[in-house]
C-alpha positions in Angstrom: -6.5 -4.7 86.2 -7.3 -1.2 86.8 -4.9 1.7 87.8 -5.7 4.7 89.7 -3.6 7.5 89.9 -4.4 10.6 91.9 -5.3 14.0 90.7 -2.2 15.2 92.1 0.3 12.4 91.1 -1.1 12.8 87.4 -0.4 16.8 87.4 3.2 16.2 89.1 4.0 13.7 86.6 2.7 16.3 83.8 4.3 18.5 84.9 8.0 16.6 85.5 7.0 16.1 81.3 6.5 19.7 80.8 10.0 20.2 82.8 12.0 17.6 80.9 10.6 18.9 77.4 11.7 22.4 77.8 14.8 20.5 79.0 15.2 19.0 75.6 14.2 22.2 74.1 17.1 24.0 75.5 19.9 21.5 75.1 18.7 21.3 71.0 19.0 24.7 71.3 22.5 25.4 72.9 23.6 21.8 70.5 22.5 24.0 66.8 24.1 27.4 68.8 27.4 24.9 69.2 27.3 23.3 65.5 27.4 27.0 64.3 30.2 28.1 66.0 31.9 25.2 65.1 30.9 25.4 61.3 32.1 29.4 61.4 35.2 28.3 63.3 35.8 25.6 60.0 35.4 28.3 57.6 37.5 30.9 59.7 40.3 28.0 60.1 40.2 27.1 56.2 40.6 30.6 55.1 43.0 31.1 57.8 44.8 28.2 56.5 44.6 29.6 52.6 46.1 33.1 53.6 49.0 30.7 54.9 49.1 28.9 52.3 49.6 32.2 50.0 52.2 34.3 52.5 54.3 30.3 52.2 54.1 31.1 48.4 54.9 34.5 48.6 58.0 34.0 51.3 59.2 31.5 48.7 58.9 33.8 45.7 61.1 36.5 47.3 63.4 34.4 48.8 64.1 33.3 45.1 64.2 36.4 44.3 66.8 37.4 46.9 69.0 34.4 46.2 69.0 35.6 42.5 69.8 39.1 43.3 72.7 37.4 45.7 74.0 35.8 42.7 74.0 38.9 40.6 76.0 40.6 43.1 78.5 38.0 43.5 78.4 37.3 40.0 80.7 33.8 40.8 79.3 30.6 39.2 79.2 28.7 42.0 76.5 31.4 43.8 74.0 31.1 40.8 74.1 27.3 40.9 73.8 27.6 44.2 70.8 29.8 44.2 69.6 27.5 41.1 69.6 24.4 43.2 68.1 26.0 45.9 64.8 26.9 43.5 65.0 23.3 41.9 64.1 21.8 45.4 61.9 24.0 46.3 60.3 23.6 43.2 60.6 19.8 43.5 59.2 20.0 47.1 56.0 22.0 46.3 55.5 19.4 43.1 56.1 16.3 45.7 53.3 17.9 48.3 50.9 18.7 45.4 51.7 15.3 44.2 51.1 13.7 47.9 47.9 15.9 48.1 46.7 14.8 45.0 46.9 11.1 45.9 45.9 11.5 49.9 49.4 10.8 51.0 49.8 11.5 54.8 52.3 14.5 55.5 56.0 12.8 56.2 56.4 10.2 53.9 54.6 6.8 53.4 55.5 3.7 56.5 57.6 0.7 55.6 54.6 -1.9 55.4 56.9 -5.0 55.6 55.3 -5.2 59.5 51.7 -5.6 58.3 52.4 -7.5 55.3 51.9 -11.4 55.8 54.7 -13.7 57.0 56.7 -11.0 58.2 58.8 -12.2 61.7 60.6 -8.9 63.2 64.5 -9.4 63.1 66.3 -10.7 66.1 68.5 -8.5 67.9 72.2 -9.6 67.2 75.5 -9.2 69.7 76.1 -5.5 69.8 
């Protein structure tokens, strides 16, 4: 079986090729222009997020430094326990979020698993 196309047909339908490859040409284009802003707006977020990271640091610093210059001033027991307790948990907060990072913990604590975990039933409602 034989197909004839017409002179004209075959130079519309090169050219509707033409068309749709500089089509695809320009959406590769505008797609690598998008996955570089996006790869610059990763790095500008991450160092974004380590200047963060260093102000929390140094907020936390000075505010131990304040609460110590408090409890000079006050010079009362009770203030420089106070101020001692208040860099303990700091302290023991920064270890627990290192700790959490270091073992890909998600941020607010870990779920109760009893509702995945087989043969659990969900407790009945009792009289209120």
């Amino acid at each position: 079986m034989m197909w004839f196309v017409s002179y004209r047909r075959h130079a519309d339908v090169i050219a509707e090729n033409a068309g749709l490859r500089r089509r695809v040409v320009d959406t590769e284009q505008r797609h690598d222009q998008a996955e570089e802003e996006r790869r610059q707006a990763v790095g500008e977020l991450a160092e974004a997020n380590r200047v963060n990271a260093r102000l929390t640091d140094n907020l936390a610093v000075l505010q131990e430094q304040l609460a110590e210059l408090r409890a000079q001033s006050s010079d009362s027991a009770a203030t420089r326990w106070e101020a001692e307790a208040r860099r303990e948990k700091r302290r023991a907060d920064r270890l627990q979020r290192e700790l959490d990072d270091a073992t890909f913990l998600p941020a607010g604590g870990v779920e109760d698993s009893r509702k995945w975990q087989p043969g659990y039933v969900e407790p009945k409602a009792g009289p209120a």
